[in-house]
C-alpha positions in Angstrom: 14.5 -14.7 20.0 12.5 -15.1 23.3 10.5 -11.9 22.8 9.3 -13.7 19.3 8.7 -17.1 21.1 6.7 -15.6 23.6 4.8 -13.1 20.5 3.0 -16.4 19.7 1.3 -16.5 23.5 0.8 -12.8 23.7 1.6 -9.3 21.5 5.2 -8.3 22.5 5.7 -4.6 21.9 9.5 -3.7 21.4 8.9 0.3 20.5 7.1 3.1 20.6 6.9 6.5 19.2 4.8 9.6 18.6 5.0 10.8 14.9 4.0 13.9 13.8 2.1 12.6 10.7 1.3 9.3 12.2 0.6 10.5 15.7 1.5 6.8 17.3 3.8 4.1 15.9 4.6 0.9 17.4 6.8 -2.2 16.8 5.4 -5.4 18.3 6.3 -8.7 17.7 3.0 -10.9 17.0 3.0 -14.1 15.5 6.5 -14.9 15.9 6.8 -11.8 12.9 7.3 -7.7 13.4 4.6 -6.0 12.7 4.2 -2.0 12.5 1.1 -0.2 14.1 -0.5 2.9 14.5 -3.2 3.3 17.5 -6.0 1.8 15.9 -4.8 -0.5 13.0 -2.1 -2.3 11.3 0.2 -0.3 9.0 2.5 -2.8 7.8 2.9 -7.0 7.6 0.4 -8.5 9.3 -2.9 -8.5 8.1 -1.8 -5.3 6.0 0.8 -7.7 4.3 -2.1 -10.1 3.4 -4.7 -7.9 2.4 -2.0 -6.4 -0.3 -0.7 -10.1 -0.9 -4.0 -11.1 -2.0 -4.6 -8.1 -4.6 -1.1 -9.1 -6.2 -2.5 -12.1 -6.5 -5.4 -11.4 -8.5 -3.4 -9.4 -10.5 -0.8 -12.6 -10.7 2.4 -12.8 -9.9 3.3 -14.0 -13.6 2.4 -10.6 -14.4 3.9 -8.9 -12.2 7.5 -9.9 -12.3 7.4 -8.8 -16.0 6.6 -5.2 -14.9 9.6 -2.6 -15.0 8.4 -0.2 -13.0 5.8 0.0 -10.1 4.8 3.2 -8.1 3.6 3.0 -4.4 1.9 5.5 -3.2 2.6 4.9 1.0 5.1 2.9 2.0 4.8 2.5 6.1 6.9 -0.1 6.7 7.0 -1.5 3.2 5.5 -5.3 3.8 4.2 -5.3 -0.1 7.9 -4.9 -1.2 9.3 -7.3 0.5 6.6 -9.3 -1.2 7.2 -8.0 -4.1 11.0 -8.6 -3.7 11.2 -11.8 -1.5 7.8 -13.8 -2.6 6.8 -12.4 -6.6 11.2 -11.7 -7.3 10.4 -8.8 -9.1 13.3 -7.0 -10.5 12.2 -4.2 -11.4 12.4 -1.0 -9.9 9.8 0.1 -7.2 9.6 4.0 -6.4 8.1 4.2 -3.0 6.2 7.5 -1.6 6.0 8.8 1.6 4.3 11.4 3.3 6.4 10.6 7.2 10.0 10.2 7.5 9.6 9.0 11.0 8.1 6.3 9.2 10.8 5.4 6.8 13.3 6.1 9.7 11.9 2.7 11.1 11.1 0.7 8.2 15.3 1.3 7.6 15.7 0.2 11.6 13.7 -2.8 11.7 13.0 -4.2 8.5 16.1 -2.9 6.8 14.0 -1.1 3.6 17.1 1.0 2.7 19.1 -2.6 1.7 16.4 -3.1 -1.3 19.0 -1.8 -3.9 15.6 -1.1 -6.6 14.1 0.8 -4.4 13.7 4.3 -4.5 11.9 6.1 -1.3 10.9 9.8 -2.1 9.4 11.6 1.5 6.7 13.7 -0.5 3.1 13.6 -0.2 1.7 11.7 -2.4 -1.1 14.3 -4.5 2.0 16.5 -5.1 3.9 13.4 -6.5 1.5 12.6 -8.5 1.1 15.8 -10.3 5.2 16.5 -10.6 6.1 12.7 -11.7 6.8 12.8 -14.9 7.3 8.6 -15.1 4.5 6.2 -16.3 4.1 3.4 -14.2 2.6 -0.5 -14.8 1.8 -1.0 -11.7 0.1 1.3 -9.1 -0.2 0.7 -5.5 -2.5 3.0 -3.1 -2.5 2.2 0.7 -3.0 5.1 2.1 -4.4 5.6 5.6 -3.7 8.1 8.6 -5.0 5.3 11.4 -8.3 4.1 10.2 -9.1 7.7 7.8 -8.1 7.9 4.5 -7.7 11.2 3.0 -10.5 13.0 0.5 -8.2 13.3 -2.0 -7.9 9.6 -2.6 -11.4 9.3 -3.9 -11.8 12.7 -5.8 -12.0 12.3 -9.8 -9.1 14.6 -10.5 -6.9 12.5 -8.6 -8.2 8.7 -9.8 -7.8 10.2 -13.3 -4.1 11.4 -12.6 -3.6 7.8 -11.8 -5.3 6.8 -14.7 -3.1 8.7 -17.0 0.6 7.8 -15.5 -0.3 4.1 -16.4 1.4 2.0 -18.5 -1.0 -0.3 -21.8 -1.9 -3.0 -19.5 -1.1 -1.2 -16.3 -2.6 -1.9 -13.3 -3.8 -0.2 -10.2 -4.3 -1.8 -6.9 -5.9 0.7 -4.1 -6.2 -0.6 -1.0 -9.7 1.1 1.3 -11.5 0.5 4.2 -15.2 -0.1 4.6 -16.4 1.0 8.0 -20.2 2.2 7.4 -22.4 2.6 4.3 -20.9 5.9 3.7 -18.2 4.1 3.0 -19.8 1.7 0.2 -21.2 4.6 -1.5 -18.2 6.3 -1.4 -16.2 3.5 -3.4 -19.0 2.9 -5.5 -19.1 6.2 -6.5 -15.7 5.6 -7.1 -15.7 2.6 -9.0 -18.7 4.2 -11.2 -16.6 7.0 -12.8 -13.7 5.5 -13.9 -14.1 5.1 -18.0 -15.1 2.3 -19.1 -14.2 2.6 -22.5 -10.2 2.9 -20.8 -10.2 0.6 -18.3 -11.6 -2.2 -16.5 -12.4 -2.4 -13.1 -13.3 -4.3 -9.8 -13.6 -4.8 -6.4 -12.0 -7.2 -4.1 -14.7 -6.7 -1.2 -14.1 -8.0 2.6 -11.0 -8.2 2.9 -9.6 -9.1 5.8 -13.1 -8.2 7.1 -12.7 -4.6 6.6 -10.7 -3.4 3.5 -12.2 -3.6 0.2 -9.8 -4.1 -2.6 -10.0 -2.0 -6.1 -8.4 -3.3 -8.9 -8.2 -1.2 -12.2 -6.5 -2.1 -15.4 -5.9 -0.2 -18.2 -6.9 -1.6 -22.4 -4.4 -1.5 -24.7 
């Protein structure tokens, strides 16, 4: 309890650990709240927990909680299901995919993810998953990042189009990026530019957070 009275003076960091996958984890208290860290950015709550809030949002929560099933593709420490389960009540189920065990080893420690009883948490990588699932899904969450890099596979057409087919009539996808240059920009409108319009509707969320760009896709019934 001191350690998170004094988190609102000064960053408190409790742990430490280097992870295979995620070279550097840490646990610091911030804010009066836990917040998980790799060396250069936040991985989970924090301004993470927003940035992921705010796309639920524009999806709407009334929407949301009707969903039966929702697929995220990275978990971390899992700070969008916790607002999916404490903030939107969804009662769904939630299958949750992860590249790092270390990772989930954590998110059990200190923010008890394995007490969710609808979750499901598969260690996998995530472009294997998404090729074996054999599950449709109305609601697809992408927040994958090693530190500030996001892997090429993420933005290749093969992939978005995977995505594109395991959702549900009215399924949505919410991928969380990060805009660091102009490369960057091109690279999501690139992105943005070949999924079908005739399918799906699309949009951006840009500046988020100041640098994460939200991309929201829905699929036409």
């Amino acid at each position: 309890m001191i350690q998170k009275l004094f988190s609102y003076i000064i960053p408190i960091k409790i742990f430490k650990k280097k992870s295979e996958r995620s070279k550097i984890i840490e646990i610091t208290w911030a804010n009066g709240e836990l917040v998980l860290d790799s060396e250069n950015t936040n991985y989970s709550y924090g301004s993470l927990q927003r940035i992921l809030r705010y796309g639920l949002r524009n999806i709407g929560y009334d929407v949301i909680v009707k969903m039966d099933h929702i697929l995220l593709l990275g978990v971390a420490g899992g700070s969008v299901i916790k607002t999916l389960v404490d903030e939107i009540e969804y009662k769904g189920k939630i299958t949750g995919v992860e590249i790092d065990s270390d990772m989930i080893q954590i998110a059990n420690q200190y923010f008890n993810l394995d007490q969710i009883k609808q979750l499901e948490i598969i260690i996998d990588d995530a472009f294997e998953f998404v090729l074996k699932t054999k599950n449709k899904y109305d609601l697809i969450i992408i927040d994958i990042f090693e530190d500030i890099k996001m892997p090429n596979f993420l933005f290749e057409s093969f992939f978005s189009e995977r995505i594109c087919f395991l959702l549900e009539n009215n399924g949505f996808v919410l991928f969380n990026t990060m805009i660091l240059d102009e490369a960057h920009n091109v690279r999501n409108q690139k992105y943005i530019s070949e999924i079908n319009a005739e399918l799906f509707t699309s949009k951006m969320l840009p500046r988020v957070e100041v640098h994460n760009e939200l991309i929201i896709i829905e699929k036409v019934a």
